[in-house]
C-alpha positions in Angstrom: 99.6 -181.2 -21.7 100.6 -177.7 -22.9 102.6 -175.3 -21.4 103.1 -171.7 -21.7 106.5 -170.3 -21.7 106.9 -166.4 -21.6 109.4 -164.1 -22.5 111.9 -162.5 -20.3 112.1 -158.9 -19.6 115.6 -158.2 -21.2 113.5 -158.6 -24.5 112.2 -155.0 -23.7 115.7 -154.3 -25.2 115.7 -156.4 -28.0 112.9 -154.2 -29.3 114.8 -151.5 -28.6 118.0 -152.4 -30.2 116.9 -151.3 -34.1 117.0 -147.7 -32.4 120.1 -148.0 -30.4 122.6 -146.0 -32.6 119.7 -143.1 -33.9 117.5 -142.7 -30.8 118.9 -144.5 -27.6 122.6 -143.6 -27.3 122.2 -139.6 -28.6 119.3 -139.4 -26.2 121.7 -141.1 -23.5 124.4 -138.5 -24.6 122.2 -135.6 -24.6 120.5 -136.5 -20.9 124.5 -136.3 -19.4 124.6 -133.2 -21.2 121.9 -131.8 -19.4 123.4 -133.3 -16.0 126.5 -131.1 -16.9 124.6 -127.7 -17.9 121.4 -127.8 -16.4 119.8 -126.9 -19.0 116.8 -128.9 -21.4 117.1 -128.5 -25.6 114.5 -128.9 -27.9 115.6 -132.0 -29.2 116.2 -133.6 -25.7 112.1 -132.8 -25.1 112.3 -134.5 -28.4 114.0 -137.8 -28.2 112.9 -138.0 -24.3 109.1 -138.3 -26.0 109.9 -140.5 -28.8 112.5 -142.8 -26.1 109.1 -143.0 -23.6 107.0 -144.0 -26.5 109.1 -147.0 -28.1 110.2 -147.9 -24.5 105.9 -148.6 -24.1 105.5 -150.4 -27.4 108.1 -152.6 -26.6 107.1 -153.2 -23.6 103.5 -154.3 -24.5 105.1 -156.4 -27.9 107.7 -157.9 -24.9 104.2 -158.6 -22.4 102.1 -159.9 -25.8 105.1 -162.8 -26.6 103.9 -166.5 -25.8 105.0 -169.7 -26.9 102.6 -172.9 -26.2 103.7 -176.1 -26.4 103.0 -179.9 -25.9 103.0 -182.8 -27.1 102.5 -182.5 -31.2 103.0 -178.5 -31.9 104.9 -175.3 -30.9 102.3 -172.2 -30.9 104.2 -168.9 -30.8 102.0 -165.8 -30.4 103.5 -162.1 -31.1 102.0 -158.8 -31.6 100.6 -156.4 -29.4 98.6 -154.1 -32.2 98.7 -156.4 -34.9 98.3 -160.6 -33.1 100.2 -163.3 -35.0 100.1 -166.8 -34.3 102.3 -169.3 -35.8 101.5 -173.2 -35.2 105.0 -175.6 -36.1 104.7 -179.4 -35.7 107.7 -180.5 -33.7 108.6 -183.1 -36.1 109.1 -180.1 -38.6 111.7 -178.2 -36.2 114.7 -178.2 -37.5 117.0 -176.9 -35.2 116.6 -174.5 -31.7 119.7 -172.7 -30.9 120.3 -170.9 -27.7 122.9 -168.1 -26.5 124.1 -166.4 -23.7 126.1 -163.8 -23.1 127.5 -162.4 -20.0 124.4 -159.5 -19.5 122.3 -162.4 -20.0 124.2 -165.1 -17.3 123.1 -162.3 -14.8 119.9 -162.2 -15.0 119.7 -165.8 -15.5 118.2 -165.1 -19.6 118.8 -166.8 -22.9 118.5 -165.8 -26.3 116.3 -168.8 -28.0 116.3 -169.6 -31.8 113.4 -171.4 -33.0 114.1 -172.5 -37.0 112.8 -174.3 -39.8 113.2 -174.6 -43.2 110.5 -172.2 -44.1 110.3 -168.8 -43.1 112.5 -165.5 -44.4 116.0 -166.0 -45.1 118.7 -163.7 -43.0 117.2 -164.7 -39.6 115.5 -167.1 -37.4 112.0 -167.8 -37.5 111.2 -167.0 -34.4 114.3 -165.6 -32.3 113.3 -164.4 -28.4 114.7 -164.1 -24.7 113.6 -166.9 -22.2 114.2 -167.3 -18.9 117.2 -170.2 -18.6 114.8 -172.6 -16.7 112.1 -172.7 -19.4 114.5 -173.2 -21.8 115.8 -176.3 -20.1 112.0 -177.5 -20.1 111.3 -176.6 -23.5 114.1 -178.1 -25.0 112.8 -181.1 -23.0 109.4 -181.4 -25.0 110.7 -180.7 -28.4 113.7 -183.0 -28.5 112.9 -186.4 -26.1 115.5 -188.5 -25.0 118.3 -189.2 -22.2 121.9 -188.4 -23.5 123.6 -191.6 -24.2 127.5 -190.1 -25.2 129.3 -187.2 -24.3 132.3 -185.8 -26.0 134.5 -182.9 -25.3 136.9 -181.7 -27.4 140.4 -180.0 -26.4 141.6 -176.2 -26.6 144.1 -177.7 -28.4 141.7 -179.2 -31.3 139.4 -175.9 -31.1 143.0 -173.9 -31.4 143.5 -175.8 -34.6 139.9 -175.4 -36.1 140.2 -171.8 -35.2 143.6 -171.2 -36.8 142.6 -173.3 -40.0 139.3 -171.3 -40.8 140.7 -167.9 -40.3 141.4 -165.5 -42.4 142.6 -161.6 -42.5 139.8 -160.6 -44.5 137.3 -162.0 -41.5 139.2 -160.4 -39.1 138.8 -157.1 -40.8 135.2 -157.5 -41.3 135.2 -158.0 -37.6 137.7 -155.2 -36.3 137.1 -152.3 -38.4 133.3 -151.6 -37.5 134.4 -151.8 -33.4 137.4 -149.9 -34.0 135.3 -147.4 -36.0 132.7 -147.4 -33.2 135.1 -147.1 -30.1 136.6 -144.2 -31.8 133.5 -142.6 -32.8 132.4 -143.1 -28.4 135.5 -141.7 -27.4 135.4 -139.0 -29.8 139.1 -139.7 -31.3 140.6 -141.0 -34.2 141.6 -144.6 -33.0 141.9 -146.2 -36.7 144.1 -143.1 -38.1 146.5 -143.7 -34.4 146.6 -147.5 -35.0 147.6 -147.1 -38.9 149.9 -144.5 -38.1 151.7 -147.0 -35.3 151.6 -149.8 -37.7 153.7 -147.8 -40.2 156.2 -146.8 -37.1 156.4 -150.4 -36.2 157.2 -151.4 -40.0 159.4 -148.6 -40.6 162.1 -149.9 -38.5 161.5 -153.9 -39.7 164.3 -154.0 -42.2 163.9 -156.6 -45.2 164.3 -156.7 -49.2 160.6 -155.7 -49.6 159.9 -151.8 -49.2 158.4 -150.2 -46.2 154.3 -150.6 -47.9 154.9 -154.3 -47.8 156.0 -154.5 -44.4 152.9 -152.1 -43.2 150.5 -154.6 -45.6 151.9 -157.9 -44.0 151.4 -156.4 -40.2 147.7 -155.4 -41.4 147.0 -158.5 -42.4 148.4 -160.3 -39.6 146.6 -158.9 -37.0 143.3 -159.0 -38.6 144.5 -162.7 -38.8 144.7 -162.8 -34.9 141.6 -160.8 -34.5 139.8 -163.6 -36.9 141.6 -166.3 -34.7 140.9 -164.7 -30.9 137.2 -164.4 -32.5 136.8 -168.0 -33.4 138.5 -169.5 -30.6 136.4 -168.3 -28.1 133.6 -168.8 -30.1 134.3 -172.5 -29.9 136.5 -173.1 -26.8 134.5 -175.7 -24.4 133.7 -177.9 -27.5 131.1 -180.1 -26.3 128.9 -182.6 -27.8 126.0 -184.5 -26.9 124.2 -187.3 -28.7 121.8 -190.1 -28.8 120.2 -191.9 -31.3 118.1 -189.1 -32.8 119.7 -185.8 -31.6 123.2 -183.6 -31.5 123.1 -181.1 -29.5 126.7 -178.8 -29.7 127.5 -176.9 -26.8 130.5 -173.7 -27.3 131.6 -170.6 -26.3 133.4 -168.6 -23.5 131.9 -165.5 -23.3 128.7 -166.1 -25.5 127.7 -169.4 -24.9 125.6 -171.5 -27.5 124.3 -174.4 -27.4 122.5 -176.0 -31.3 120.1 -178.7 -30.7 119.1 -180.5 -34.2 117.4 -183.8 -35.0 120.1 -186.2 -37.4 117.2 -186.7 -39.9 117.1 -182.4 -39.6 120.8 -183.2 -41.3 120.9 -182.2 -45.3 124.6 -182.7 -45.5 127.8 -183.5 -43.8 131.1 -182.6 -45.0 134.4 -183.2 -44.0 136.7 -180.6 -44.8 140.6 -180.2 -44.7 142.0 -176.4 -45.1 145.7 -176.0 -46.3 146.6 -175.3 -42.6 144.8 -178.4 -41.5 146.8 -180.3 -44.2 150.3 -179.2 -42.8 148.8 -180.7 -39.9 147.4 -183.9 -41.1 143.9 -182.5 -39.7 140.1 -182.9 -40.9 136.9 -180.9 -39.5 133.4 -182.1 -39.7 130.4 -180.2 -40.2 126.8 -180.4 -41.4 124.5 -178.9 -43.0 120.9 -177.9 -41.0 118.0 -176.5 -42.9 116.9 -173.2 -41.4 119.6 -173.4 -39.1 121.8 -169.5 -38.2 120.9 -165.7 -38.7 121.6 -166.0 -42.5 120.3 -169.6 -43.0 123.4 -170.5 -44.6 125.4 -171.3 -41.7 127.2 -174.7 -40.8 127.4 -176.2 -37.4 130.6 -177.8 -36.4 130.4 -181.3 -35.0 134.5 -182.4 -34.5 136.4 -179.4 -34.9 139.6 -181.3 -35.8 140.8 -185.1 -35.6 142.8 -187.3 -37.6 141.5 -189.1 -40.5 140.9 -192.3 -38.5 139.2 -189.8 -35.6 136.9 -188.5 -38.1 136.3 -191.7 -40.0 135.1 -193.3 -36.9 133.5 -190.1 -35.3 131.1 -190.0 -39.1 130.6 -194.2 -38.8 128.9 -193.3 -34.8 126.8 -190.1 -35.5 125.8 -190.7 -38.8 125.7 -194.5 -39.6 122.8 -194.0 -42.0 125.4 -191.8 -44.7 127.4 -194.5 -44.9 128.0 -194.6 -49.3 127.1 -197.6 -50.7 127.5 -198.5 -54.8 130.7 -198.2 -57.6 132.9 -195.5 -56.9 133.0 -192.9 -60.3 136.7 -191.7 -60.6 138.7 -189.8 -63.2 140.3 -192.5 -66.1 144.3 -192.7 -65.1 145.5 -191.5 -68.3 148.8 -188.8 -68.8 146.0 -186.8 -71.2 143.3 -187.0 -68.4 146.0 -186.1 -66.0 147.0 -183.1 -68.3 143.2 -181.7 -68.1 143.4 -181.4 -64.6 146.6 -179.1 -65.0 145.3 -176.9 -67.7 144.5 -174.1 -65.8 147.3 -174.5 -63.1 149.7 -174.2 -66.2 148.2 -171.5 -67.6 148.0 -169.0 -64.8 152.2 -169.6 -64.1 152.8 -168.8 -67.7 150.7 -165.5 -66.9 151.9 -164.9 -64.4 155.9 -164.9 -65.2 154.8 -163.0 -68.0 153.3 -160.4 -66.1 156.4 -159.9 -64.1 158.9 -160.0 -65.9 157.3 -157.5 -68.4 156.6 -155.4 -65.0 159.9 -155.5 -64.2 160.9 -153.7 -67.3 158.6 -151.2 -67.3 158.7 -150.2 -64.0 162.1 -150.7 -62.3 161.3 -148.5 -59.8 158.6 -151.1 -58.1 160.9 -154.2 -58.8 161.1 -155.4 -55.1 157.1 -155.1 -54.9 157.4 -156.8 -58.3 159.0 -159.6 -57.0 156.9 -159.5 -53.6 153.7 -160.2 -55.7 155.6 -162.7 -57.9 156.4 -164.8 -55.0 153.2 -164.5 -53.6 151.0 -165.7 -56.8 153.3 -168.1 -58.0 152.8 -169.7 -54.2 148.7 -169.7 -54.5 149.5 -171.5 -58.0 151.5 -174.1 -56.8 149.4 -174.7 -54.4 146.6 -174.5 -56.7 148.2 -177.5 -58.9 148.5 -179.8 -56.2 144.6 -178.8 -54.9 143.8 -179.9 -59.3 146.1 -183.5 -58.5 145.0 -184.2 -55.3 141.2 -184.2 -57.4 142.6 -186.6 -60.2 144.0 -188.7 -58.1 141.4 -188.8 -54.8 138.5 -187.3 -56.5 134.9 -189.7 -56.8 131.4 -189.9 -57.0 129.2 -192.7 -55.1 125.5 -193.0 -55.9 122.9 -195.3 -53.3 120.8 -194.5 -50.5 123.1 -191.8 -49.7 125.3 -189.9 -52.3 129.1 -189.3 -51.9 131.2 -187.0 -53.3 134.8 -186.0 -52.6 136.6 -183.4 -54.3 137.7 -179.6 -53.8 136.4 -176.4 -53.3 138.4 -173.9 -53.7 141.6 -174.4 -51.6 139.9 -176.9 -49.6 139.4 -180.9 -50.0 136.4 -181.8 -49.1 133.8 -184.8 -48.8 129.9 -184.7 -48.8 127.8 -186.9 -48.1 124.2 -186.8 -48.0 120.9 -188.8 -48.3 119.7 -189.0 -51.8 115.8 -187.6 -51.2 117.9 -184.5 -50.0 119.7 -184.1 -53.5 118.4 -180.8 -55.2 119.9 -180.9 -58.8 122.4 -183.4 -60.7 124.1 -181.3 -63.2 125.9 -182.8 -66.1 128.2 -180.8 -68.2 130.1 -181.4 -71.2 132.6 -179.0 -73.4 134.2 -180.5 -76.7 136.9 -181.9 -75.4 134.3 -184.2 -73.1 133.1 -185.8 -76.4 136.2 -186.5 -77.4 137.1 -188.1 -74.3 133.8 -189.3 -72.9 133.8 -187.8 -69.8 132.0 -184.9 -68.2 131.5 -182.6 -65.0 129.2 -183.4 -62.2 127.6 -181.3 -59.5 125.7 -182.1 -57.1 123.9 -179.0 -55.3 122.3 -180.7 -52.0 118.5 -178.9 -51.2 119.1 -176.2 -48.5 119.0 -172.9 -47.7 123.0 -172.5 -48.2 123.0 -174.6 -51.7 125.8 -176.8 -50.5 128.3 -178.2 -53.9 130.4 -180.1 -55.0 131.6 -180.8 -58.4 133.8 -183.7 -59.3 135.5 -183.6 -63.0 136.2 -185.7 -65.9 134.3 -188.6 -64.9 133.4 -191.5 -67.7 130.0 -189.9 -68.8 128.0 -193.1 -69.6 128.9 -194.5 -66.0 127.3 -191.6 -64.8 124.3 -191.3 -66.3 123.9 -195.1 -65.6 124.4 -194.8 -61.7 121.8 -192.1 -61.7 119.2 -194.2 -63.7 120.0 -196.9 -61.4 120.0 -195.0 -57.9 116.7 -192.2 -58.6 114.5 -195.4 -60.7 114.6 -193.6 -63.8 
């Protein structure tokens, strides 16, 4: 039987949102102008003509939005001058993601995602307001099927996953376009006040460094906290559902979201473990969705922290079919293999103390930022040679029904697994020092929309290319 689901009202705004910044807001501005001096301008008869228009377009394009659905296919209609139609078989879906924010909660709305892995890149497929009770039976007739488990995670475990995948440069990303904003509304210089209090904070913070260091490290620290406050209330109320075919993850304290995806939907999972979370002895899991986020590239969260056992069991229940089978592939344990590995580590210290110390004697004036910088490099590439032995000694490569790789990228250690018929491109490359030794670099780039990698080095390059005849029938 098919139904019809229309769109809420509050998606009058969403077509009104492209023209919030050049049309709505300087029309709202100049209308309390004309409150104050009774008086009409040119370009308020202007913008008042050009607000009524778009306000009519977009409420016919909000009146002409339809979706039809039963048992086999979602129809979504849209258009009001120019009529599209769009026909998706449900067993192509690959995620629906829903979101509401506080506006929304009031008038009982939610922002529904509709995606595949087709379509433009940098948005949804299909992204429109519902009312809450047809998503509830819409969600119904795509995704069948009680819930059989129910997990929540704690604030605790969120706390962690937010503080591990922070960063300052996030949190400036998000901060300085508000800050910019909420100056710009109440017509004062909020960024120049804040940066002039950060140096008067840092003035009077008395260490060996000089004063710029101080006013860097308190700039970078509270971007940190505005990239942590972001993602731990993006993510507080951890919640997920399951049963044997579907996930569905349920976050968020002001904007709430809930991701619904099928596990055969599921390109990739990986299990990743930041340089916080290994101070902490922590892993996160995530996967991989086709189509799924804004940007198409974006990775849902399934256990935002656990122990390794946690997480070893937690992947062996929602994804028993990823379980690797075959020979593991590992790097030969040899003191010249083992060398390789530290090459580069090795190579960027020697720079680096180089660097410095001819700094130092060039520029005596700066030695105390010298030294600042010193410390900090010479940190990332200790840490850096540990991330290069941690790959020697942990790094492999699995090949059957599902491939497994674990290895590093960039400061991370990480593990991927994912069915072979979802493997993009194997790619095999050799230098002359990989003749010598017989050995090469693998990646494995999974096929998705975000191109998840991962390389694993110095394997012995005739087991290779024997486990891949073997696994792909070649």
């Amino acid at each position: 039987m098919k139904k019809i689901f229309k769109a809420h009202p509050l998606m009058i705004f969403t077509f009104m949102k492209p023209f919030l910044f050049v049309l709505v807001f300087p029309f709202i501005k100049a209308l309390i102008q004309y409150f104050l001096d009774k008086h009409i301008t040119d370009v308020l008869s202007i913008e008042l003509t050009i607000f009524v228009i778009l306000s009519v377009i977009a409420f016919f394009r909000y009146r002409a939005y339809k979706i039809y659905c039963d048992e086999e296919n979602i129809t979504v209609k849209t258009g009001f001058i120019f009529r599209k139609t769009a026909v998706i078989k449900i067993s192509n879906l690959s995620s629906v993601q829903v979101t509401q924010n506080p506006i929304e909660a009031i008038f009982s709305a939610v922002t529904v995602c509709i995606n595949t892995e087709a379509g433009t890149t940098n948005r949804s497929d299909f992204k429109l307001k519902m009312w809450k009770k047809d998503y509830s039976d819409l969600i119904s007739k795509l995704y069948s099927g009680e819930v059989i488990s129910k997990v929540r995670f704690s604030a605790l475990r969120v706390a962690i996953m937010a503080a591990a995948t922070s960063s300052a440069f996030s949190g400036i990303i998000i901060g300085v376009p508000l800050i910019n904003r909420a100056g710009k509304l109440l017509g004062i210089g909020l960024s120049e006040m804040l940066l002039e209090e950060l140096n008067h904070v840092s003035s009077k913070i008395e260490t060996y460094f000089p004063p710029a260091v101080n006013t860097a490290t308190l700039i970078l620290l509270l971007c940190y906290a505005v990239s942590f406050a972001y993602s731990f209330f993006k993510y507080i109320n951890f919640k997920l559902l399951l049963n044997d075919e579907k996930l569905e993850v349920h976050t968020g304290f002001f904007v709430k979201i809930k991701t619904a995806f099928k596990k055969t939907s599921v390109n990739d999972v990986m299990i990743v473990q930041t340089p916080l979370m290994l101070f902490l002895r922590r892993y996160a899991m995530k996967v991989s969705v086709g189509g799924f986020g804004e940007a198409k590239s974006e990775s849902q969260i399934v256990v935002p922290a656990g122990t390794y056992k946690e997480i070893k069991g937690d992947f062996a229940e929602y994804f028993p079919f990823l379980l690797p089978s075959g020979n593991s592939l590992r790097a030969k344990r040899h003191i010249l293999i083992k060398g390789r590995f530290l090459f580069w580590p090795s190579i960027y210290l020697l720079l680096i103390l180089g660097a410095s110390i001819t700094s130092c004697f060039l520029f005596n004036e700066f030695t105390r930022f010298i030294f600042f910088v010193t410390i900090v490099l010479l940190c990332v590439v200790f840490y850096y040679a540990y991330i290069c032995l941690f790959e020697y000694e942990y790094g492999k490569l699995k090949f059957g029904d599902s491939v497994m790789a674990k290895s590093t990228k960039g400061f991370r250690t990480c593990r991927l697994y994912c069915p072979k018929e979802k493997i993009g491109e194997i790619k095999i490359t050799r230098f002359f020092t990989d003749f010598y030794y017989k050995t090469c670099r693998v990646r494995i780039t999974v096929r998705s929309e975000g191109a998840d990698t991962m390389r694993v080095r110095h394997l012995n390059y005739y087991e290779v290319i024997k486990e891949i005849y073997r696994t792909f029938d070649l």
